[in-house]
C-alpha positions as CSV (number, residue, x, y, z in Angstrom):
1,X,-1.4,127.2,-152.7
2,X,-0.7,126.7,-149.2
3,X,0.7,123.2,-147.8
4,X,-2.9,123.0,-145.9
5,X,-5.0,123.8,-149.1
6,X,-2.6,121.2,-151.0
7,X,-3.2,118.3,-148.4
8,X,-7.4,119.3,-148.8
9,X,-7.1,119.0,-152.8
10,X,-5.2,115.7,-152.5
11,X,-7.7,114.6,-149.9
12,X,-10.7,115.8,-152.4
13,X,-9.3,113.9,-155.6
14,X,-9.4,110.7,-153.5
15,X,-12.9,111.1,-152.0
16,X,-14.1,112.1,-155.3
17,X,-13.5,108.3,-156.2
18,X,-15.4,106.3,-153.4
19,X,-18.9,105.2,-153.8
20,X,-21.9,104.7,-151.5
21,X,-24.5,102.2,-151.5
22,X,-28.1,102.5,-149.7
23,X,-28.9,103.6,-147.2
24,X,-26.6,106.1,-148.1
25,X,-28.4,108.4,-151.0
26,X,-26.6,111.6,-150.8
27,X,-23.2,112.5,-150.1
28,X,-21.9,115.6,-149.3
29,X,-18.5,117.3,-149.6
30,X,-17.9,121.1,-148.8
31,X,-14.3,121.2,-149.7
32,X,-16.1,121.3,-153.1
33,X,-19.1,123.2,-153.1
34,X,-18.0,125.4,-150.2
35,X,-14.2,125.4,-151.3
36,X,-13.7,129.3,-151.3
37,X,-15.2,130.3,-147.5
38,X,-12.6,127.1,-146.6
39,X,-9.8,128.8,-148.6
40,X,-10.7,131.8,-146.8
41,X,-10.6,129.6,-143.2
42,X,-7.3,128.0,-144.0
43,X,-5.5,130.9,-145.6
44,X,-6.4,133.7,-142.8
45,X,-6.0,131.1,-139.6
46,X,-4.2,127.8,-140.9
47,X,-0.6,129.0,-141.5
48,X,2.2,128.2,-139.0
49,X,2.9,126.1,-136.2
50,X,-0.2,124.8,-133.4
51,X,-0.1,124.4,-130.3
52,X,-3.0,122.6,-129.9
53,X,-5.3,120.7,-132.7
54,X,-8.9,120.4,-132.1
55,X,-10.6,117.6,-134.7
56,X,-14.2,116.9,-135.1
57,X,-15.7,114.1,-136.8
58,X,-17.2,115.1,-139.9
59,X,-19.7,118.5,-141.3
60,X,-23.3,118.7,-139.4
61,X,-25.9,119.9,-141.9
62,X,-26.1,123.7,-140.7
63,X,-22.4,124.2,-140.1
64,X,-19.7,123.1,-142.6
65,X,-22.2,121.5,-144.8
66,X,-23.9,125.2,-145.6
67,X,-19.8,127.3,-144.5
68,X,-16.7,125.0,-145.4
69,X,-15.8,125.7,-141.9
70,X,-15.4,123.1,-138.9
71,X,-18.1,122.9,-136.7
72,X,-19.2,126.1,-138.8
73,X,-22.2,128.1,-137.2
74,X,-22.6,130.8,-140.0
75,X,-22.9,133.4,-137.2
76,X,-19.3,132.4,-135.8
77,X,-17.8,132.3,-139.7
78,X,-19.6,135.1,-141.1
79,X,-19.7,137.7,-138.2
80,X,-16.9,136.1,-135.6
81,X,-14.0,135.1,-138.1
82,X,-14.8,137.4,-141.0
83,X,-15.3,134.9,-143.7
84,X,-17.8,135.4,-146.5
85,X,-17.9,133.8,-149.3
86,X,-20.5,132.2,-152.5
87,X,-21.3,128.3,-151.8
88,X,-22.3,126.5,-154.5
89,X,-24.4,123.1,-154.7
90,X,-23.6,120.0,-153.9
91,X,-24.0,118.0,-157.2
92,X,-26.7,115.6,-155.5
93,X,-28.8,117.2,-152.8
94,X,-31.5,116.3,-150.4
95,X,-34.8,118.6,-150.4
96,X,-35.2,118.1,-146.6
97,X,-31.3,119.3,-146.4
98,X,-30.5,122.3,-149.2
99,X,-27.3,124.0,-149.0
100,X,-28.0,127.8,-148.8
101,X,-24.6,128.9,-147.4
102,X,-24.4,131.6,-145.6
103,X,-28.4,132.4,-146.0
104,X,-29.1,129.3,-144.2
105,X,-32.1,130.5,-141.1
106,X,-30.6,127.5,-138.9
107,X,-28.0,126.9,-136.3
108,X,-25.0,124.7,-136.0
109,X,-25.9,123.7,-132.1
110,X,-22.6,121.6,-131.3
111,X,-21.0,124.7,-133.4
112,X,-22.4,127.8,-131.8
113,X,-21.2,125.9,-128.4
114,X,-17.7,125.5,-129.4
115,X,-17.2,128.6,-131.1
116,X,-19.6,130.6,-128.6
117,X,-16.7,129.0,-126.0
118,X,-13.7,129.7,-127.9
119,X,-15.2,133.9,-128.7
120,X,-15.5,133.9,-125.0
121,X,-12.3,132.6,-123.9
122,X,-10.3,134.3,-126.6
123,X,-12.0,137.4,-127.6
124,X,-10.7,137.5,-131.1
125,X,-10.5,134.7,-133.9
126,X,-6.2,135.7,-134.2
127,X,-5.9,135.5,-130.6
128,X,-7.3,132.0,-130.6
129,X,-6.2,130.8,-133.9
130,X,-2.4,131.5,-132.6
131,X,-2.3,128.6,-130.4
132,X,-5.0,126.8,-131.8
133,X,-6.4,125.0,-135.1
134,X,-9.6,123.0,-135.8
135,X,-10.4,120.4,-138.2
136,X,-12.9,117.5,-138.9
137,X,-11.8,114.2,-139.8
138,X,-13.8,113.7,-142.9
139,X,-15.2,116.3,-145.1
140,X,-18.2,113.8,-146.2
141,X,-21.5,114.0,-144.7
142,X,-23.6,111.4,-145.5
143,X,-27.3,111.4,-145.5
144,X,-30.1,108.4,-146.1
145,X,-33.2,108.5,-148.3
146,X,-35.2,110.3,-145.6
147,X,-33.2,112.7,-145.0
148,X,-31.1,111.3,-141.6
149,X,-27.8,111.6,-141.0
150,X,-25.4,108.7,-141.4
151,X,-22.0,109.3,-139.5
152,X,-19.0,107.9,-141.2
153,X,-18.6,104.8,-138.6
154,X,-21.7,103.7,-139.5
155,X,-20.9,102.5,-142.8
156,X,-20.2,99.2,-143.7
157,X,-16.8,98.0,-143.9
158,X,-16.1,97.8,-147.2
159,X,-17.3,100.9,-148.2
160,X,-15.7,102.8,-144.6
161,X,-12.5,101.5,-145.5
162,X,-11.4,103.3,-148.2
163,X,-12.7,106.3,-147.0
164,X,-10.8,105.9,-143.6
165,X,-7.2,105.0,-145.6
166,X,-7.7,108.8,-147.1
167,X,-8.5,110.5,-144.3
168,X,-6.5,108.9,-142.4
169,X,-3.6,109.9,-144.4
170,X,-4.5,113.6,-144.7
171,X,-4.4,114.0,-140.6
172,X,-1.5,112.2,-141.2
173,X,0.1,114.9,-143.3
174,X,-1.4,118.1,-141.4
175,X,-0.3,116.8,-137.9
176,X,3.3,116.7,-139.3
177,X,2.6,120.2,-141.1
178,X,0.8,121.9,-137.8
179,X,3.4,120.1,-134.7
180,X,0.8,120.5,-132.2
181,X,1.9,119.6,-128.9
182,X,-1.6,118.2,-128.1
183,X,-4.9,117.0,-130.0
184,X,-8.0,116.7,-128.5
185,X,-10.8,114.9,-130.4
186,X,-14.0,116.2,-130.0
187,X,-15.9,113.1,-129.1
188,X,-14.5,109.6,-128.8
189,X,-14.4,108.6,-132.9
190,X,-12.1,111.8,-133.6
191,X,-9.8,110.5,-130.5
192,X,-9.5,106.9,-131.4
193,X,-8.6,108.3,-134.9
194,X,-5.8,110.2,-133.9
195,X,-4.5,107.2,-131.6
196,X,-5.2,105.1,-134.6
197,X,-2.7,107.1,-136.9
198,X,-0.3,108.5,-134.8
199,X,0.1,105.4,-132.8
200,X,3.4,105.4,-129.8
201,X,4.0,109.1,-130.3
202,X,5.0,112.3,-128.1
203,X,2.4,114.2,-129.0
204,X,-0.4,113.8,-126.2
205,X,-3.7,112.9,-127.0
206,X,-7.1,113.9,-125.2
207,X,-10.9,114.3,-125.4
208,X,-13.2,116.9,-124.8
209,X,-17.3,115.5,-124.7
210,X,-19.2,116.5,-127.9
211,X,-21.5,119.5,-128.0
212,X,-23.9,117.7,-130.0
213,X,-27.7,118.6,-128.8
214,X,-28.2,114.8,-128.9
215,X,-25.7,113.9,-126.1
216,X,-27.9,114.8,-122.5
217,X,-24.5,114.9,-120.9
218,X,-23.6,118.2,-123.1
219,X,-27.2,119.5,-122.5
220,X,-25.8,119.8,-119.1
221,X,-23.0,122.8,-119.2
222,X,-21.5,122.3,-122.4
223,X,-19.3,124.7,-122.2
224,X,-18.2,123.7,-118.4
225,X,-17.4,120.6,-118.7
226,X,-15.0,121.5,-121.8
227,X,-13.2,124.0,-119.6
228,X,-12.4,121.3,-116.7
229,X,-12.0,118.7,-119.8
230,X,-9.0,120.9,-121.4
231,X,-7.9,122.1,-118.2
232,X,-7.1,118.2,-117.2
233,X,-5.3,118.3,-120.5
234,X,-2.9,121.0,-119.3
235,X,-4.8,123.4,-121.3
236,X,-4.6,127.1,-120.1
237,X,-7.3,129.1,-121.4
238,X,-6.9,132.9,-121.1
């Protein structure tokens, strides 16, 4: 087992203990049901060094909740990085949200537009995953009686907590194992996270705007704005 896939298990065991109250009815966790396409994604690109970290918030419901994969738009796991593999089902499910892996008919929007950007930029998944590396936060997705989305800093306190201490600690762990130079949250939450846990460190810290359809600003040139965004960071993109 790689040192990657160890931190994930460790991370698994302590999610598996938390507990959600309404309006939280369904919780989600792809490192579970999805656990061999994110084997796949952490064996082929995770080893080594990284230059750069990219880290997300946590699953949308067509990209790592159906892959196991980051931001993962089925198109960009299945036919851009090569990874294939059964999903299972989540042990409580949503009817207005069923996991159907990689036979899922919808798109990941905020995925296809980072991936789309990366494939364009880099050609290749090894020729980006070299200098680069992309994780969420938190694994969970959480989802209310109707169906909605609930992101993680919506919960309450007491029940946010917890989850935070455990995630918190896995970044922990994977920024020591990866040494990237420079993370870049995608989105404010994922940045003050990293500034949260890493506190007065040498490693720089940045932001990129999310491509989530829901933000007008990244209905505007996505994908431009990023490409300023990085390059402010010192990021040269080929």
């Amino acid at each position: 087992m790689s040192a990657l896939a160890s931190i994930t298990r460790t991370l698994v065991t302590e999610l598996e203990k938390l507990r959600f109250k309404a309006p939280v009815a369904h919780v989600y966790n792809p490192l579970v049901y999805a656990s061999a396409p994110h084997a796949q994604y952490l064996e082929r690109f995770g080893s080594g060094h990284k230059e750069i970290l990219f880290l997300g918030m946590n699953p949308g419901p067509f990209g790592m909740a159906q892959t196991g994969v980051p931001f993962g738009e089925i198109a960009a796991v299945r036919d851009w990085m090569k990874i294939d593999a059964p999903v299972q089902q989540p042990k409580s499910w949503h009817p207005k949200r069923p996991i159907q892996g990689f036979d899922c008919p919808r798109s990941e929007v905020s995925g296809r537009r980072l991936w789309d950007f990366f494939q364009e930029h880099f050609k290749t998944p090894e020729a980006f995953f070299d200098r680069f590396f992309v994780l969420n936060y938190c694994p969970l997705m959480f989802l209310e009686e109707g169906g909605r989305n609930r992101t993680p800093d919506k919960l309450p306190a007491s029940e946010r907590a917890p989850m935070i201490a455990a995630c918190d600690k896995a970044l922990r762990s994977m920024i020591q194992l990866l040494e990237p130079r420079l993370i870049v949250g995608v989105g404010k939450y994922a940045e003050d996270r990293v500034r949260t846990v890493l506190g007065d460190t040498e490693i720089k810290i940045g932001r990129v705007l999310h491509p989530s359809p829901a933000s007008p600003a990244a209905n505007r040139g996505w994908a431009e704005q990023a490409a300023r965004q990085l390059a402010d960071l010192g990021v040269t993109l080929p």
